[in-house]
C-alpha positions in Angstrom: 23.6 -2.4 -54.6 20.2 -3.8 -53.8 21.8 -6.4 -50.8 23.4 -3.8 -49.1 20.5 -1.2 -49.1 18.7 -3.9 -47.6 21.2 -4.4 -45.1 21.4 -0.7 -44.6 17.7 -0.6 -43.9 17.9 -3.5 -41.6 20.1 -1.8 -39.4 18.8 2.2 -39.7 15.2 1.3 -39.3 15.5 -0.2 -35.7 17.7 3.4 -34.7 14.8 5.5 -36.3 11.9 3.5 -34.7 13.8 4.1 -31.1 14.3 8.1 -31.6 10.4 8.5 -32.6 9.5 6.0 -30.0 11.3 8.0 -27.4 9.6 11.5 -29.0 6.5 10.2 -28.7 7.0 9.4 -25.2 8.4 12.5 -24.4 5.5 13.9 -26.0 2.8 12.1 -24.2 4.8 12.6 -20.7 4.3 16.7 -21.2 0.7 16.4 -21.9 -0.2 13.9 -19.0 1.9 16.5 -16.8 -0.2 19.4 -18.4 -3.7 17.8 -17.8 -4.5 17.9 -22.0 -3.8 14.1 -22.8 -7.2 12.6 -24.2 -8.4 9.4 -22.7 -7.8 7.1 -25.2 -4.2 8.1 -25.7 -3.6 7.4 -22.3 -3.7 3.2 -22.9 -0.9 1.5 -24.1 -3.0 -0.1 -26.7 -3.3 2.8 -29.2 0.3 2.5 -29.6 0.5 -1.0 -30.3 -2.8 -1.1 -32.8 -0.7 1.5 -34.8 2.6 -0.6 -34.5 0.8 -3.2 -35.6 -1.0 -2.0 -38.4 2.0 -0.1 -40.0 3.8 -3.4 -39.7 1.8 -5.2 -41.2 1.5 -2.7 -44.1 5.0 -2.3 -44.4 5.3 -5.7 -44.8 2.8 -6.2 -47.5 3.9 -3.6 -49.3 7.7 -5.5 -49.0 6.0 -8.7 -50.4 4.6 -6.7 -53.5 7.6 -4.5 -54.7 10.2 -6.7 -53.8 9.0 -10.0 -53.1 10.9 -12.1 -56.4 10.2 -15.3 -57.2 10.7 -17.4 -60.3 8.9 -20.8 -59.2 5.4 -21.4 -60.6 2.9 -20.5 -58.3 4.5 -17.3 -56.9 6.4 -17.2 -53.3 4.0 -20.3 -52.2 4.6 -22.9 -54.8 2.5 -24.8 -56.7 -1.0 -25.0 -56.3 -1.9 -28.4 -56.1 
């Protein structure tokens, strides 16, 4: 059960990602047309800073919930 709601996640996440990705867009496209889009939202870099950081989140809360592993010395190994 827990494989294949991996899997499952795997493939829905990408789907989701694309239909807020193209909201957003849409989004930004009205209000540059409009004249109300703030200057900072106009650079591609606010978008990637929060791609970025919720990846990075995502994945450490992946590594902490379910993350298993039964050597000594957690997912690294051994300390030496």
């Amino acid at each position: 059960m827990r494989i294949a709601l991996g899997v499952l996640a795997l493939l829905v996440a990408p789907t989701v990602a694309f239909f807020l990705w193209a909201w957003l867009v849409r989004i930004k496209r009205e209000r540059r047309l409009a004249g109300t889009l703030p200057e900072w939202q106009a650079l591609p870099w606010t978008n990637l800073a929060i791609a970025g950081l919720t990846l990075v989140v995502g994945a450490m809360l992946w590594i902490f919930f379910f993350a298993e592993s039964t050597a000594p010395g957690g997912l690294l190994g051994p300390t030496r």
